[in-house]
N, C-alpha and C positions, 0 to 999 in steps of 0.2 A: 598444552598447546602453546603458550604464550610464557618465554620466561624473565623476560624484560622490557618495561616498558618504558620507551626514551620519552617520547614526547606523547602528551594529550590534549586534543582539542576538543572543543563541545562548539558546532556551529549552528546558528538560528538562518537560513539563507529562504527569502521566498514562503514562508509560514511552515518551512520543514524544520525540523532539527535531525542535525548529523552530529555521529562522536566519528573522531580520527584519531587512531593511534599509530603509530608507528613501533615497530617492537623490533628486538632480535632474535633468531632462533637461529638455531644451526650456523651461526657466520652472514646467514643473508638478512637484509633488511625486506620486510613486506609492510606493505601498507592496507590497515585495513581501514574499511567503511562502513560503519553500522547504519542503517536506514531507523530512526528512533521515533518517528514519526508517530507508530502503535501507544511507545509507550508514554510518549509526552504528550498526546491528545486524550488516553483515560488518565492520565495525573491531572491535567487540566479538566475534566470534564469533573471527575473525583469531587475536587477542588470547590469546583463550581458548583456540584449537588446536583448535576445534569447526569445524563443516561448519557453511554459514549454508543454510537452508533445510530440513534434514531433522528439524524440530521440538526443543522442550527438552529433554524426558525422555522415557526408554524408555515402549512405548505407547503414545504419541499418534501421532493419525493423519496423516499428512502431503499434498500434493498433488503427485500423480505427475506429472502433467501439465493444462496449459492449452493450449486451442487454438480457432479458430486466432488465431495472433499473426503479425501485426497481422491485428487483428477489424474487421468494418466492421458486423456488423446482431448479429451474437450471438457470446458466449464459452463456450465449455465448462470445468470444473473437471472432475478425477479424482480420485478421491481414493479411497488406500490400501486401502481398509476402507470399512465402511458408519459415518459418523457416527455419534455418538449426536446425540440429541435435544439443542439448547442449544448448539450450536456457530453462530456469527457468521461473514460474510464480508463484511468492510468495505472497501468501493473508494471511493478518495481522487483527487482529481485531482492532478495533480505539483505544483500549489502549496497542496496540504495541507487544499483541503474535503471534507468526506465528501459523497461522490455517492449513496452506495448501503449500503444494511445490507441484510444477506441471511441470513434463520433458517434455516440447514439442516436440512432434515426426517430427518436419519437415513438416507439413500441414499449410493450412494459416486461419483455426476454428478451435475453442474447444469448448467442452460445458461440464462445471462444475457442477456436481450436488451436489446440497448444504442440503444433508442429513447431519446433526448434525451441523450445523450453528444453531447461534442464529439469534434471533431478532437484527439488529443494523445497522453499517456502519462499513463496509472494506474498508482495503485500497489492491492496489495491486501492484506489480512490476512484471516487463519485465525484465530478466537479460540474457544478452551474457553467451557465453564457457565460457569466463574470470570470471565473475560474475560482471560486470558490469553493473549498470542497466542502460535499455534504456528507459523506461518510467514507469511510476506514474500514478495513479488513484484512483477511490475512486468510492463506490457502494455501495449498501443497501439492507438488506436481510428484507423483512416483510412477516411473519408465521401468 
């Protein structure tokens, strides 16, 4: 896929991490953007001796389950408890655009319908009122 790589960046922006590399193939320049978020929040958690997934701090609500994975027309969330109001669910595509911001209304399901998704793998975040995100994951849409 990849047979040279000019330049590499590794950026910390907003509590995310992105890598950028720039490569050549075939004569053209592409740019790509890995979304790293997955991986540097269980290195961090590893790190820390904490569980990656079951939220920061006591109290917060977490997501018991998604389904189904892999999704073709809709996704469901569960989640612990009934939200409060002001909670985020941001779905990223694997090279790091946001697809989708989702206000949750205070319910403890959702169900996402995935009209104009691609073919691939998402990632997703759980974010508080502050915007702090409570959990990470990752899903798969196949069309």
């Amino acid at each position: 896929m990849f047979r040279f790589v000019e330049k590499l960046q590794i950026i910390f922006a907003k509590n995310e991490w992105f890598l950028t590399f720039i490569t050549t193939n075939n004569g053209m320049k592409k740019i790509y953007t890995l979304f790293l978020l997955m991986v540097m929040f269980a290195a961090t958690a590893y790190a820390n001796g904490t569980n990656p997934g079951v939220g920061f701090s006591d109290g917060q609500v977490k997501i018991t389950r998604f389904y189904p994975n892999p999704a073709s027309s809709f996704i469901n969330f569960e989640f612990q408890k009934n939200l409060e109001k002001g909670y985020t669910l941001q779905i990223y595509s694997f090279i790091g655009n946001k697809v989708s911001e989702i206000q949750l209304n205070g319910s403890n399901k959702i169900t996402i319908p995935l009209d104009g998704f691609f073919r691939g793998i998402y990632l997703f975040q759980l974010r508080d009122k502050s915007g702090k995100m409570i959990e990470s994951g990752k899903f798969q849409v196949v069309k």
